[in-house]
C-alpha positions as CSV (number, residue, x, y, z in Angstrom):
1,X,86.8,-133.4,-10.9
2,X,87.1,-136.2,-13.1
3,X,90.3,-138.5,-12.5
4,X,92.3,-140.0,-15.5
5,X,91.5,-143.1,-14.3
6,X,87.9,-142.5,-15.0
7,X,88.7,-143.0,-18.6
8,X,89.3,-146.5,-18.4
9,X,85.6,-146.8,-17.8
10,X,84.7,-145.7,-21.1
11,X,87.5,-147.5,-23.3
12,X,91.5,-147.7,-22.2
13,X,92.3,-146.4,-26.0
14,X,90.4,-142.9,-25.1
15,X,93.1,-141.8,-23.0
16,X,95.0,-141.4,-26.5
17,X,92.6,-138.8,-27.6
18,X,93.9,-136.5,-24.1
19,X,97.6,-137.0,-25.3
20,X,99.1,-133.6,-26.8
21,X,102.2,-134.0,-28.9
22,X,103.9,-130.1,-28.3
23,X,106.5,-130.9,-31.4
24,X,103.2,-131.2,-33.5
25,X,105.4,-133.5,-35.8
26,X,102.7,-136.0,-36.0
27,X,102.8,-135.6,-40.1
28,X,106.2,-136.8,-40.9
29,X,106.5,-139.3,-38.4
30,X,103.3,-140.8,-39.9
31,X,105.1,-140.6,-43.4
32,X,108.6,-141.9,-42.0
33,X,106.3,-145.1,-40.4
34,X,104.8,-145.4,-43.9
35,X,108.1,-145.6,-45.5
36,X,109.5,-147.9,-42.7
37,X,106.4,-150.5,-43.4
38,X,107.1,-150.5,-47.2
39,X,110.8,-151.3,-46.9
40,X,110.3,-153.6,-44.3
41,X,107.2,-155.4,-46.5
42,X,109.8,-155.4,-49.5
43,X,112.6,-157.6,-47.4
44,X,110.1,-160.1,-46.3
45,X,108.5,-160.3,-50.1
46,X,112.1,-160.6,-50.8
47,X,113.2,-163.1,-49.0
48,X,110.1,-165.1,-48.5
49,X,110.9,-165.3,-52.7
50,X,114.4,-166.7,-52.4
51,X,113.4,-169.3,-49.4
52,X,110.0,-170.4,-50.0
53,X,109.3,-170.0,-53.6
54,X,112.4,-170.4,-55.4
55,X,114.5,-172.5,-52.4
56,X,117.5,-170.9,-53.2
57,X,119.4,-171.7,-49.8
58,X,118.3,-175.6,-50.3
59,X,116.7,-176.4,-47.1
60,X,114.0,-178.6,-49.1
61,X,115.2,-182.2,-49.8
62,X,115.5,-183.1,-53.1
63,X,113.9,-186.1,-55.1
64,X,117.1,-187.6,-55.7
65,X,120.6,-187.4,-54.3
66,X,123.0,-187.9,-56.5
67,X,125.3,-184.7,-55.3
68,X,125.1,-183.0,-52.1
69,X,125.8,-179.1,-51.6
70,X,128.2,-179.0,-48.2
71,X,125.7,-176.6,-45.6
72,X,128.8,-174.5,-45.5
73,X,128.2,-173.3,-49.6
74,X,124.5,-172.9,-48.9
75,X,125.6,-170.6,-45.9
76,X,127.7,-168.6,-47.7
77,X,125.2,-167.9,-51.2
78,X,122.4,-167.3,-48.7
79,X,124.7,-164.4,-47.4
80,X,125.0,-163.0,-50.7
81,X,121.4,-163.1,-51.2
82,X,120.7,-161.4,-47.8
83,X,123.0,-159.0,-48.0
84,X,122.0,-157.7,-51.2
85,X,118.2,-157.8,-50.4
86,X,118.8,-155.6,-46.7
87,X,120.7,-153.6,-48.9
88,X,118.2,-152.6,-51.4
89,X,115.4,-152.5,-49.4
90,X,116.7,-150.8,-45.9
91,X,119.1,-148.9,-46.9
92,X,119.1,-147.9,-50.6
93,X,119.2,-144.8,-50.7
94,X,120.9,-144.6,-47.0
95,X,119.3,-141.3,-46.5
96,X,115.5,-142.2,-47.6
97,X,114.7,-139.8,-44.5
98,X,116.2,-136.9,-46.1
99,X,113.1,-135.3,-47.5
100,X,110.9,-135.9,-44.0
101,X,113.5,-134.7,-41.6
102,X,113.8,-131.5,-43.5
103,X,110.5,-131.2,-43.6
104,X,110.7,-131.5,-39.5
105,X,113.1,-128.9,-39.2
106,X,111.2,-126.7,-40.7
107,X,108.4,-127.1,-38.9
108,X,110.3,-126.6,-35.8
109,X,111.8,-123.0,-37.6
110,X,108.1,-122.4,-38.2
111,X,107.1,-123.0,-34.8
112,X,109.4,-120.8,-33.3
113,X,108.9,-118.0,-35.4
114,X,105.5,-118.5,-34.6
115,X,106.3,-118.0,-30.9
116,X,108.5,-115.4,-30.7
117,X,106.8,-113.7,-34.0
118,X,109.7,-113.4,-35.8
119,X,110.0,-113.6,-40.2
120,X,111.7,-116.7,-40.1
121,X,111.2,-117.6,-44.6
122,X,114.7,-116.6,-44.9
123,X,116.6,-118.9,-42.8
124,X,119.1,-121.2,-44.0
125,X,118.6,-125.0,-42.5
126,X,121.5,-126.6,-45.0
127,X,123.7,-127.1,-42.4
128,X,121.0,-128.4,-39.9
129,X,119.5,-131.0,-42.3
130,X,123.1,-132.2,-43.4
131,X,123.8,-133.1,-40.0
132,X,120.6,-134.7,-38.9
133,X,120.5,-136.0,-42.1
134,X,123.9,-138.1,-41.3
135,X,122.4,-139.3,-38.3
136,X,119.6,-140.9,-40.0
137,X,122.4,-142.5,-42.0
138,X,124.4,-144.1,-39.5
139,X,121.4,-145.1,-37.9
140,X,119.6,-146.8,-40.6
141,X,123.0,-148.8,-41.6
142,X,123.1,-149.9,-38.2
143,X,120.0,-150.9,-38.2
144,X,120.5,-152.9,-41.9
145,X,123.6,-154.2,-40.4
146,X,121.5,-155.8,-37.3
147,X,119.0,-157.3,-39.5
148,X,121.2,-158.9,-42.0
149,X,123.1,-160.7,-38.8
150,X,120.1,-161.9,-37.3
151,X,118.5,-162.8,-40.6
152,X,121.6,-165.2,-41.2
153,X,121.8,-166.1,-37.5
154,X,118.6,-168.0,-38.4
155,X,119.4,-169.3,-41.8
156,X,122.2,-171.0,-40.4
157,X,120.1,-172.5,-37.4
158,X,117.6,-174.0,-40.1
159,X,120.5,-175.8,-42.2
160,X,121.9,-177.0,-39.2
161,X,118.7,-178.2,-37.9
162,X,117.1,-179.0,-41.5
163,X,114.3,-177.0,-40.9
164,X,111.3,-176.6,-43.5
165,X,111.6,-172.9,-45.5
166,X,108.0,-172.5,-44.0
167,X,109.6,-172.5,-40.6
168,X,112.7,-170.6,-41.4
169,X,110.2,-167.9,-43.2
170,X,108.0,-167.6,-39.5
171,X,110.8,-167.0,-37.4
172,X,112.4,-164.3,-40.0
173,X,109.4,-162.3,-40.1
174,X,109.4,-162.4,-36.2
175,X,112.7,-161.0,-36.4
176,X,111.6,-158.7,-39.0
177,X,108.7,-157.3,-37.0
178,X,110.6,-157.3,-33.7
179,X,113.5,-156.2,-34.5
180,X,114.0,-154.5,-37.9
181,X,110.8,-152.7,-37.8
182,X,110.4,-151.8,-34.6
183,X,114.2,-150.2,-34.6
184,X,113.3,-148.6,-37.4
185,X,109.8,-147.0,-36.1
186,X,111.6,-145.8,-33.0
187,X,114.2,-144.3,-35.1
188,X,111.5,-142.5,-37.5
189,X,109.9,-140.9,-34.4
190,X,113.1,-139.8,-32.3
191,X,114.7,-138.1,-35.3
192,X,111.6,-136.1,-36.4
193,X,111.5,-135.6,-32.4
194,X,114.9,-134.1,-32.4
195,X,114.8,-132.6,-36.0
196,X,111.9,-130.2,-35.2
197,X,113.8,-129.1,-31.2
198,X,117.1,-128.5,-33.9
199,X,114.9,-126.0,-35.7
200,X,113.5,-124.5,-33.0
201,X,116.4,-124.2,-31.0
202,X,118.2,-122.7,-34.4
203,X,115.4,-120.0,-34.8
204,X,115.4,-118.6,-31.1
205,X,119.8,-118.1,-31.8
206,X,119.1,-116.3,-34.7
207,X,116.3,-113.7,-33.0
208,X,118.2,-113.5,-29.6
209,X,116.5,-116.1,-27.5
210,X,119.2,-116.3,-24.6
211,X,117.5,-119.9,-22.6
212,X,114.8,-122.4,-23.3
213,X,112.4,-124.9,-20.9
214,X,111.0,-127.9,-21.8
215,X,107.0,-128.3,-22.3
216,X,106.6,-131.5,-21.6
217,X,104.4,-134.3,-24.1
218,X,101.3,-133.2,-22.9
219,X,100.5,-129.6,-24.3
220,X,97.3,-127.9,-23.4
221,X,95.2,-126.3,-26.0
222,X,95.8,-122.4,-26.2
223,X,99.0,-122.4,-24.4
224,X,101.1,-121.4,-27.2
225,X,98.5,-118.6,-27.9
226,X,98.0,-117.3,-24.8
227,X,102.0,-117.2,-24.6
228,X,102.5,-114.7,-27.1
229,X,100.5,-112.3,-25.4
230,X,103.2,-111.0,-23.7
231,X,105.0,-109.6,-26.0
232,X,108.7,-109.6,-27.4
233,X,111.0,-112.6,-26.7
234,X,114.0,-110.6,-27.2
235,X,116.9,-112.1,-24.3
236,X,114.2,-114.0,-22.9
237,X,114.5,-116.2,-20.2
238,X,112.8,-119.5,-20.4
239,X,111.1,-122.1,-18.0
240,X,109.6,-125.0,-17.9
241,X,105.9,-126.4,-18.2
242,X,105.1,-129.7,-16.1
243,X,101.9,-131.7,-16.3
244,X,102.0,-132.7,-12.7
245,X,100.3,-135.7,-13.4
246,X,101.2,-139.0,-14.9
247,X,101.2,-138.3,-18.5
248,X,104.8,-136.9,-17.7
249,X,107.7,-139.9,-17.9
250,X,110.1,-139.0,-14.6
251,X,113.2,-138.5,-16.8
252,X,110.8,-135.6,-19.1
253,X,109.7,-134.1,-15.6
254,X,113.1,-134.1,-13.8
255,X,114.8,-132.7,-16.9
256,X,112.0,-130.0,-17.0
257,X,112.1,-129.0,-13.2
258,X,115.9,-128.5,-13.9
259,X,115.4,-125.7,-16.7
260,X,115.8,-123.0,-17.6
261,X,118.8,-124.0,-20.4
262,X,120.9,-122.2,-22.2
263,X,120.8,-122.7,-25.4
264,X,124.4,-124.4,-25.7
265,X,123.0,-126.6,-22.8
266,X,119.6,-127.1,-24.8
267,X,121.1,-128.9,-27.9
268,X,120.9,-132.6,-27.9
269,X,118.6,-132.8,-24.3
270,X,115.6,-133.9,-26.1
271,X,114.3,-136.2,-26.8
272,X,115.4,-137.5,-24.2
273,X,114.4,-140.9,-24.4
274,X,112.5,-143.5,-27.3
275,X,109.9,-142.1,-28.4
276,X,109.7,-138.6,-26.4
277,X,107.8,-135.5,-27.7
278,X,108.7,-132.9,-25.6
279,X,109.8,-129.9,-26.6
280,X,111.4,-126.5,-25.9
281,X,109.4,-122.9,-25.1
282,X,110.6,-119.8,-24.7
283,X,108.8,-117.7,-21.9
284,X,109.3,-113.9,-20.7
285,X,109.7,-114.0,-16.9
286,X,109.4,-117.1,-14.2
287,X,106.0,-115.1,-12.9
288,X,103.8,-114.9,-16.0
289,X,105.3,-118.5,-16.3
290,X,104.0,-119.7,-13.2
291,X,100.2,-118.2,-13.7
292,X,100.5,-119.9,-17.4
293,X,101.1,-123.0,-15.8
294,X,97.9,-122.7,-13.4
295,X,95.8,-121.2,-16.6
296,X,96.6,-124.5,-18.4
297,X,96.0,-126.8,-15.8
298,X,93.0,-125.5,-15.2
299,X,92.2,-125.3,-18.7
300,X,93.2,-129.1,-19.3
301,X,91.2,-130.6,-16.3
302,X,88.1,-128.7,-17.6
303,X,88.9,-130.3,-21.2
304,X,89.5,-133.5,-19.9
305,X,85.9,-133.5,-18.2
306,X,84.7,-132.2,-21.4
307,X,86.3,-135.1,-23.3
308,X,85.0,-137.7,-21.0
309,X,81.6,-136.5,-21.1
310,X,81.4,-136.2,-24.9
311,X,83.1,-140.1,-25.1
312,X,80.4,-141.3,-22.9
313,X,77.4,-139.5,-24.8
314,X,78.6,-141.2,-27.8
315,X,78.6,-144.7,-25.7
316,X,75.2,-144.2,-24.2
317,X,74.1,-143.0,-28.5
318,X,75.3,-146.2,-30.0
């Protein structure tokens, strides 16, 4: 059989093309990044504006000096000018990720319905995306609140050490890519995460799903088909789907060996770390669970050969 490490042969980015993503929330976490990059484009347009172009914190010596601002007044205008710009740009309106995380909730409703084969057009998710909604809130101010201290954290180093705007304006959009960004990303793609598990988890109350597992971020093809199969979900207990290999984090694995959950247990585990995908499953009995589990592994190793095979075909072509 062919090892995952064989991959790296062909080209260490393939091994992206054997990652599953079992919240299939891929969509709105593209949009919410989209989002993030145009707000985060719009501070640094905005401030490259007031510091380069316009030098409206007066780091730039002037021709003549016949009055000198005090660095103190230049400190406290170029708070006014940051606070308004983070303002408009991260977090105006506070809940820009209204639309997307509603949209992820309802994938997860559809999901489940799909699973347990159960109408599911008539549910009411109001309450769901108010809360999750809130979070985003909270979050994203946080996140605007951070920026706008760092942002002025280095403003005030640069009067203090009369630095150039040109070098004030490289180490803002280091800070901007580091730290605004980056929060903001991680933040995109754990609520959609969570969002779509909060539907799910609200479907399989509402048709009598008694526990949940975890399936894990990988998610072999047919799984979810093959599931079904078995009939009604009614009271069904649940367990959990490992990878046994490392595509698994340790903290996903250990919280999935510990399954089945109730469903008051369930809420809130996952994700259960930045940027986790896993998500619940419902299953009949812990014996048609366990031949599942060897199905799909088999079915995934004979993929992955597959994969590799193809990959390298198209190497040798070119």
């Amino acid at each position: 059989m062919i090892q995952l490490r064989d991959i790296e042969l062909i080209d260490i980015g393939t091994r992206l093309l054997l990652r599953r993503d079992p919240t299939r929330s891929s969509p709105v976490r593209r949009a919410g990044r989209s989002q993030v990059n145009a707000r985060v484009y719009a501070l640094n347009k905005g401030l490259r504006q007031n510091i380069q172009e316009q030098d409206n914190i007066g780091l730039r010596k002037p021709d003549y000096v016949s009055w000198v601002e005090p660095i103190a007044g230049k400190l406290e205008r170029s708070e006014q000018m940051v606070r308004y710009l983070v303002e408009q740009t991260l977090a105006t309106p506070p809940d820009w990720l209204r639309g997307l995380i509603e949209n992820a909730i309802r994938r997860g409703v559809n999901q489940a319905g799909s699973e347990i084969k159960a109408a599911v057009d008539n549910i009411d998710t109001r309450e769901l995306n108010q809360f999750h909604t809130a979070t985003s809130v909270v979050e994203v101010k946080g996140i605007a609140g951070e920026t706008q201290r760092r942002v002025l954290r280095h403003i005030a180093a640069a009067l203090e050490q009369q630095q150039s705007p040109n070098e004030l304006m490289r180490e803002l959009r280091m800070t901007l890519e580091k730290v605004t960004r980056a929060r903001l990303i991680l933040l995109v793609n754990t609520i959609m995460v969570k969002a779509v598990n909060a539907g799910k988890l609200h479907t399989y109350k509402l048709n009598g799903v008694s526990k949940v597992g975890i399936e894990p971020e990988w998610n072999p093809a047919g799984f979810t088909r093959r599931a079904h199969d078995h009939g009604k979900w009614k009271d069904a207990d649940v367990n959990v789907l490992t990878a046994g290999d490392d595509l698994v984090c340790d903290e996903c694995e250990d919280i999935a060996d510990d399954g089945p959950y109730t469903l008051e247990e369930a809420a809130g585990l996952i994700p259960a770390h930045i940027s986790c995908r896993c998500t619940f499953v419902p299953l009949r009995d812990e014996d048609d669970f366990e031949e599942l589990v060897q199905e799909e592994r088999e079915l995934r190793r004979e993929e992955e050969e597959e994969t590799i095979k193809r990959l390298r075909r198209n190497r040798e072509d070119e």
